[in-house]
C-alpha positions in Angstrom: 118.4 177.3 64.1 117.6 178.7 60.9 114.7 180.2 58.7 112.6 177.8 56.7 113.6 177.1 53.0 115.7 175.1 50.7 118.6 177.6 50.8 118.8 178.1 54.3 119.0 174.4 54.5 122.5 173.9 52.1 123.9 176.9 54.0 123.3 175.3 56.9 124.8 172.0 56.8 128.4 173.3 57.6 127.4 174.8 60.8 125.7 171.9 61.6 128.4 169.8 61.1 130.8 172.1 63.0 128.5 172.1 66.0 128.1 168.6 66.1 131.5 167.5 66.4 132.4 170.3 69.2 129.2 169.3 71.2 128.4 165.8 69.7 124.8 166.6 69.6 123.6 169.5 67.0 119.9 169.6 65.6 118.5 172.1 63.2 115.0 173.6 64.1 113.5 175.5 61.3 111.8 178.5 62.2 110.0 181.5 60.1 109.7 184.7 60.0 113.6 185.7 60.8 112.2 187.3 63.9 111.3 184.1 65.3 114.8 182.7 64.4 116.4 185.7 66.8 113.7 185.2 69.3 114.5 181.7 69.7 118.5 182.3 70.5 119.2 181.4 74.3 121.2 179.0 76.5 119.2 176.0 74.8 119.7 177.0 71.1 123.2 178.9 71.0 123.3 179.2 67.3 121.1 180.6 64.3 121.5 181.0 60.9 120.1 183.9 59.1 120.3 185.7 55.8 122.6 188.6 55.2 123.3 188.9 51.6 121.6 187.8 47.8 124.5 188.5 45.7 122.0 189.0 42.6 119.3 191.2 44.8 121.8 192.8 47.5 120.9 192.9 51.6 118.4 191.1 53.1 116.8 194.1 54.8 114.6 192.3 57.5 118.1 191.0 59.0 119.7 194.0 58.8 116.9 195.7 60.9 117.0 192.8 63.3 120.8 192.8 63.7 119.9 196.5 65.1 117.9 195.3 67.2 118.8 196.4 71.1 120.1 192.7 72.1 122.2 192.2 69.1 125.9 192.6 70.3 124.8 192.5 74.3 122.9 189.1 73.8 123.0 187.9 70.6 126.6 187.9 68.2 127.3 187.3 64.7 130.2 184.9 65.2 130.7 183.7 61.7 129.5 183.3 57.6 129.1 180.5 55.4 128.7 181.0 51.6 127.0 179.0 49.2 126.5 179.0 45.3 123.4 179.6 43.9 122.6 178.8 40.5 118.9 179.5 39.3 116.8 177.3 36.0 114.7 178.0 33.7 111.5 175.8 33.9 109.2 175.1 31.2 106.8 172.5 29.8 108.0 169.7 27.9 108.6 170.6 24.3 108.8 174.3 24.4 111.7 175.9 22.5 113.6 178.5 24.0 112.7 180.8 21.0 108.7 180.6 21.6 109.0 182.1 24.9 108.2 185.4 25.5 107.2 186.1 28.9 109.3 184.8 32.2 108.1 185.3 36.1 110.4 185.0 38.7 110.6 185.8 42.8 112.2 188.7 43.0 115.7 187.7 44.4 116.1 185.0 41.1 116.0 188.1 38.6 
C-alpha cells in the first residue's frame, strides 16, 4: 500500500519485492490522501508505504501527525525505511537558452 505518485512508486519497489518472495504473492494498491493509506492497514493489507522525509523540503508533516495518531504503535508499526535518490530537471521549450530565462516555478518540495 502506498500513496499515489511517481515517487512513491520507485520507493516502493523494494518492499514489494521483499514481500513477495516471503509471501509469494505481494500487490501494490495506490491509495490517496495518506490517511487513506493508514486506514487501509489490517490483516488483508499488512504493509504501507508512506512519506517521512524530503531531504531538500524537510518532514512530511501530514505523516508525522498520522504516526501520532492513537493506533500507531498499538495497531499500526513503522517496521522499516527505504531511501531513494531524487534528482529534479529543468524543463523548457525547445530552443531556449539557459541565459534567456528569468523566471522558474516549481512545487514546493523541488525548490
Amino acid at each position: 500500500m502506498t500513496n499515489s505518485g511517481r515517487l512513491s512508486n520507485i520507493a516502493n519497489k523494494r518492499p514489494l519485492q521483499a514481500c513477495a518472495a516471503e509471501t509469494g504473492d505481494c500487490r501494490c494498491q495506490l491509495k490517496q490522501p495518506l490517511l487513506d493509506v493508514f486506514n487501509a492497514v489490517s490483516s488483508n493489507t499488512p504493509l504501507a508505504l508512506i512519506p517521512q522525509e524530503n531531504s531538500t523540503y524537510g518532514a512530511v508533516v501530514e505523516t508525522d501527525d498520522l504516526l501520532r495518531l492513537p493506533t500507531t504503535g498499538r495497531e499500526i508499526f513503522v517496521v522499516g525505511e527505504t531511501t531513494i535518490s531524487i534528482q529534479h530537471c529543468l524543463l523548457v521549450r525547445r530552443g531556449v537558452k539557459l541565459q534567456h530565462i528569468e523566471t522558474v516555478l516549481s512545487h514546493e518540495q523541488a525548490s
